[in-house]
N, C-alpha and C positions, 0 to 999 in steps of 0.2 A: 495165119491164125485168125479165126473167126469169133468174133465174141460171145464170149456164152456164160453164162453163171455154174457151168459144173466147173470151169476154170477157177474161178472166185473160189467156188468150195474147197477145190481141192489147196489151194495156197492157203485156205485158212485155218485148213484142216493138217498139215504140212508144220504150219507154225506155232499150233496148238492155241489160237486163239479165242478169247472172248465172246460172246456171242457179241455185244452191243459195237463190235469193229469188222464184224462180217455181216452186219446190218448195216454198217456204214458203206463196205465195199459196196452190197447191193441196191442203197439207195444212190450212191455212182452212178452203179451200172447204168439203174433205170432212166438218167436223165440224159444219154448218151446222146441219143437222137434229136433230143429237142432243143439243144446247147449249139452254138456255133463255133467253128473253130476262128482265135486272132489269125487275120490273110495278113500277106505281104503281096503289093504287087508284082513280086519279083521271085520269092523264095519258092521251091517247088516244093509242095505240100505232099507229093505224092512219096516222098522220101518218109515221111512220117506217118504214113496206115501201116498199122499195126496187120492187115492181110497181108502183107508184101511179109514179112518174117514170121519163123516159128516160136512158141512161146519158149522163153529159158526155164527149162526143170532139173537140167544137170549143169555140164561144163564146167564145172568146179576144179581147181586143180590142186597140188599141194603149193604152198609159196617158196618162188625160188628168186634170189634180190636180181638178179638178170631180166626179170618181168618189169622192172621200173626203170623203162627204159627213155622217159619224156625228161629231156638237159635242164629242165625246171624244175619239177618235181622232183628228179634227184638229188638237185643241189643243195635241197633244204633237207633230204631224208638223209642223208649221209650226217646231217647233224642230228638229225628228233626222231636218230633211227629207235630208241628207246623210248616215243612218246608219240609212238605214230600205230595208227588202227588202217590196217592194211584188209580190202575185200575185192577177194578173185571171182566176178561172178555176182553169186548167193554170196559165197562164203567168207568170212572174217576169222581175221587172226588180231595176235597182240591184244587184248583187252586194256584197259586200264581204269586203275577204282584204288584214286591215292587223295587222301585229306578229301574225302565226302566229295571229288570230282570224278566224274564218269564218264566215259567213252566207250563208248559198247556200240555193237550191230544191234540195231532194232530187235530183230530175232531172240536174240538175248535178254533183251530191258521184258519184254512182252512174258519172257518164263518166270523173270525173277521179281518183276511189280509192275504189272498190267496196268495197274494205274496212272504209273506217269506218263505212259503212251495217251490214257484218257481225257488226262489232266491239260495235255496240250497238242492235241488231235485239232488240225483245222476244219471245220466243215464251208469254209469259202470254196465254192469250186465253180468259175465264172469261163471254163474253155473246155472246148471238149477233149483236148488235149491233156487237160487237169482229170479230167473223168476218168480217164483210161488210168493216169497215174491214181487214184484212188480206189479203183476198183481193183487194178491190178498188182497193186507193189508188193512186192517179193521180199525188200530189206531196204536196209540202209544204215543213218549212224546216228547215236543221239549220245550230245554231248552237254552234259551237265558241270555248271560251278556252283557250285553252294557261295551262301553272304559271305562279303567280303574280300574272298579268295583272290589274293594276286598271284596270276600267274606268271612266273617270270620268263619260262621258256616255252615258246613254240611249241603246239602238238599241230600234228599232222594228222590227213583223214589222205588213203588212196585207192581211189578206185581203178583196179587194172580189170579193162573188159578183154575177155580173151574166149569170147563167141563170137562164133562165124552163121550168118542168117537168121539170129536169134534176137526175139528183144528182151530189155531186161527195163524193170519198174523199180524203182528206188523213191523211198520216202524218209527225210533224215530231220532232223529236230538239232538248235544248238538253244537251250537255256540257261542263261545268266540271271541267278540273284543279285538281290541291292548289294549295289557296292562294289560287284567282284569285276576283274580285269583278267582277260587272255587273248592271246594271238594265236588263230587258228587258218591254219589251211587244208584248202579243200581241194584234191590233185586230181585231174582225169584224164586218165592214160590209159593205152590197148597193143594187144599184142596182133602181128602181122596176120590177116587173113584172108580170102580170096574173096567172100562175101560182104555184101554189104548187111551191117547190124543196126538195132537201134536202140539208145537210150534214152528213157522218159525217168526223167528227176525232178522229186520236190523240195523243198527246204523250206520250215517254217522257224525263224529267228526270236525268241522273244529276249528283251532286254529290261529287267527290272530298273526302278529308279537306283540312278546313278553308276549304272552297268558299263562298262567298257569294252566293244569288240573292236576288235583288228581282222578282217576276214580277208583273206587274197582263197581266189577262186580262179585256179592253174587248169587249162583246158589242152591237152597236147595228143589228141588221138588223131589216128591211121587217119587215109584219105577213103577208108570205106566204111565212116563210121557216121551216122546221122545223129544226132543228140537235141532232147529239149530240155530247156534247164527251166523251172518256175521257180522262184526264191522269192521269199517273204518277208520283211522284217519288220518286227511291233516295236517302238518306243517309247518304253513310259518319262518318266518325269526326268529330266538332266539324263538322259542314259546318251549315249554315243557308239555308233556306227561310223568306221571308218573300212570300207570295203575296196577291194581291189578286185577288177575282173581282168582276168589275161585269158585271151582267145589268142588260139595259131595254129589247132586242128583241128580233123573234122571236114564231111565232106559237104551238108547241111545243117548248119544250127539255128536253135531257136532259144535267145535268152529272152524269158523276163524277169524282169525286178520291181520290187515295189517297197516304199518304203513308206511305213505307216507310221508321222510322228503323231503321240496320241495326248501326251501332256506336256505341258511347259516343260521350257527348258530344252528339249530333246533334240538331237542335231542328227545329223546321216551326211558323210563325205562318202561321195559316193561314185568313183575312177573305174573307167576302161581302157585298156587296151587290144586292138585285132589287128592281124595282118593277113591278111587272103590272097593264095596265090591258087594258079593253077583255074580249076573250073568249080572251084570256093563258095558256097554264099553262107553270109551271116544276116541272121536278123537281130538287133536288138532293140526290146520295148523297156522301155523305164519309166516308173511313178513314183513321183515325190507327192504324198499324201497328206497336206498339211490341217491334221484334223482340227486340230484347236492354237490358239497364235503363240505368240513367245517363244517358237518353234524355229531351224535353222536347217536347208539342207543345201549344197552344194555340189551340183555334177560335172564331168567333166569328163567326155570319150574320145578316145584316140584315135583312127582308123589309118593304115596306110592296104591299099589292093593294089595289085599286078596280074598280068597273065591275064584270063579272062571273069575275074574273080566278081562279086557280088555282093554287095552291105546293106542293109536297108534299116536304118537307124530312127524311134521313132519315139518321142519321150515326151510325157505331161508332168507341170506343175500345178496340182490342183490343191486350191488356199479355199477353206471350209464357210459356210458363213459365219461371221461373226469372229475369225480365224486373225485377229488384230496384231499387226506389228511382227508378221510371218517374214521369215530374208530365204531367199531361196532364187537361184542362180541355177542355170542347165546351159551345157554347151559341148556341140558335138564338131569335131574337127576330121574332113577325110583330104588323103595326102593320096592321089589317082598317080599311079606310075607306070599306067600303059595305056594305050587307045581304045584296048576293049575290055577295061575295068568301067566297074558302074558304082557309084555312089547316090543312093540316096538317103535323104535326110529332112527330120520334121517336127524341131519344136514345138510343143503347145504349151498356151498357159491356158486355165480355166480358177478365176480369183473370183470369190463371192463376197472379199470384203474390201473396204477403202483404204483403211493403213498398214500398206506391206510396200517390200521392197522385192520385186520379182524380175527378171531380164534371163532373156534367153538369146542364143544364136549358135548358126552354122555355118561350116565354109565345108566344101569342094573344090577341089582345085589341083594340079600339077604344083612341082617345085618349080618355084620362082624362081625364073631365068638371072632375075637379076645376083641372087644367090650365090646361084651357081656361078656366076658369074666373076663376081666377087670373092671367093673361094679361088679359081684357077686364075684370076692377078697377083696372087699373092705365091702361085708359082704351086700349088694341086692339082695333081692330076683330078681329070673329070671324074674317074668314078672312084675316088676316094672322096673330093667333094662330096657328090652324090651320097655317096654312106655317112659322111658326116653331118649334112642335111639331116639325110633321115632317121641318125639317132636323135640328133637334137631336136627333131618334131616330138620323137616317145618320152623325153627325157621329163618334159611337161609333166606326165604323172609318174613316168619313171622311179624318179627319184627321190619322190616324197614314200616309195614304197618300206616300211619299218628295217626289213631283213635283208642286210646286203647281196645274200649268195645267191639270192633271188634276182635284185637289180644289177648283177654281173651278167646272171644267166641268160637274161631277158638281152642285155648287149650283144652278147656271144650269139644270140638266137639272133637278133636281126641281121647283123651283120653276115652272120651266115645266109643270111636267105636274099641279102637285094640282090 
């Protein structure tokens, strides 16, 4: 695919929109060139030109429950089969619009009130990676709670990719009023294909004061599936972000995350887990954005690689000036279980004021002999040791995750794979 603005046209034209959002595509477009793409010394970039694939304008299919086929994602839709916004492609099923909360495909909100796409349209776009997603995005999910609203049970979001050489552009929104509470997951799964595809996703988060998310973000596609994820998150005053990212397919990816706290009080817990096998690589970037002080964020990533697999993990805490009495913690942990796994890894702080509380660190490294060690005195075989190691390395964030069928699955899943 080569970029061009009759493309632009036509998706806007497709989705019956606005003019003042195909003026946004186009002032994308125009800064494509002059923008640079986030490098990794490691990750091969070439997995990510959008020339290498064709653009997605069909491959839509009807939905059949055999297509959610990732042992994580199903464990939780078998329960919120009833509260889950399932999109094959373009296309979405299940709507939901119960007590003034909403979960709809973008495509949808855009026919029925244009404006709340307007209303919380980011115009940040610092990669040119982001470009391409704003000039190009096809669909995605926007979920809305009205004030107040507790919600007590889990919905679900799932995106089953079932294109083969095709890229697809997604752009999805979660909005929370004051007050309200919900636990949302965000599932991405594919269906077996010969081709290599690629998915470029946005996600722009805002949290009114005293807002509560729960967000676990389930990553389990094909080994021919290239993925970038940008996600965003605003924090106004006391609101709370407790996010969960599980990586384990995928044959290049690129996360990033940022968390913007913007007024006292606001917090972001903010967990990964990856495990990389085979000819693997992950990149994760993470920012802790501590605009103004009295502010609280807390990171914490997981990584275990094998086979000839690749991570490159790289995360700032940036405390604002004047940003007084900010706590904010980052630490990223790789567990290497072959010789030609590579880990790297790169905290930054960047603090422009004097009374905070900030530390950061990393480790690399094989399982501790001594461990192992200690485990097979006690009469374990070695490589049940070994598997018991390396749950209890994941268990770390594991376990603090809200939904158990989730923190079963996540067991079943490694275990499976050492």
């Amino acid at each position: 695919m080569i970029p061009d603005k009759y493309i632009i046209q036509q998706i806007s034209k497709s989705n019956n929109e606005p003019e003042w959002l195909l003026n946004k595509r186009i002032e994308a477009f125009d800064k494509f060139t002059n923008t640079p793409i986030k490098i990794s010394r490691r990750l091969d970039y070439s997995k990510f030109n959008i020339e290498n694939y064709e653009f997605l304008e069909n491959g839509e299919t009807s939905f059949n429950e055999a297509y959610i086929n990732g042992k994580i994602s199903n464990s939780i839709y078998k329960k919120a089969k009833e509260r889950s916004l399932i999109q094959i492609g373009k296309k979405s099923v299940n709507h939901l619009n119960i007590n003034g909360l909403i979960l709809k495909d973008v495509r949808t909100i855009l026919q029925e009130n244009s404006s709340l796409i307007e209303k919380y349209y980011n115009n940040s776009k610092s990669d040119q990676l982001e470009l391409y997603n704003y000039a190009y995005w096809q669909n995605g999910y926007f979920l809305y709670v009205p004030e107040k609203l507790e919600v007590e049970l889990p919905l679900q979001y799932i995106l089953i990719n079932n294109n083969e050489g095709k890229a697809i552009f997604l752009n999805n929104f979660i909005v929370l009023e004051k007050g309200s509470k919900v636990t949302f997951i965000d599932s991405q799964i594919s269906v077996k294909t010969n081709k290599d595809s690629l998915v470029n996703s946005m996600l722009n988060v805002y949290l009114a004061d005293g807002a509560h998310l729960d967000y676990i973000s389930i990553q389990e596609y094909g080994n021919n599936i290239n993925s970038i994820n940008n996600k965003k998150f605003f924090l106004q005053k006391d609101a709370v972000i407790n996010w969960f990212e599980l990586v384990f397919g995928g044959r290049a990816t690129q996360n990033n995350y940022q968390a913007n706290l913007l007024q006292n009080g606001a917090q972001a817990y903010m967990q990964g887990i990856y495990f990389a096998g085979k000819d693997q690589q992950m990149q994760f970037n993470t920012a802790q954005l501590h605009h103004v002080g009295y502010t609280k964020s807390d990171l914490l990533y997981i990584g275990a690689l094998r086979d000839n697999a690749i991570t490159s993990y790289e995360g700032i805490i940036r405390v604002s000036k004047g940003a007084q009495k900010t706590d904010a913690y980052q630490k990223n942990k790789n567990l290497i279980l072959s010789k030609e796994a590579h880990a790297d890894s790169e905290p930054l702080l960047e603090i422009l004021a004097n009374d905070v509380r900030c530390t950061h660190g990393a480790t690399v490294a094989p399982i501790d002999p001594d461990d192992l060690f200690y485990l097979m005195s006690r009469g374990i075989e070695r490589d049940l040791a070994k598997k018991l190691l390396i749950s209890g390395f994941f268990s770390e964030v594991s376990q603090k995750i809200p939904i158990a069928e989730i923190k079963d699955a996540i067991q079943a899943h490694i275990e499976e794979n050492i």
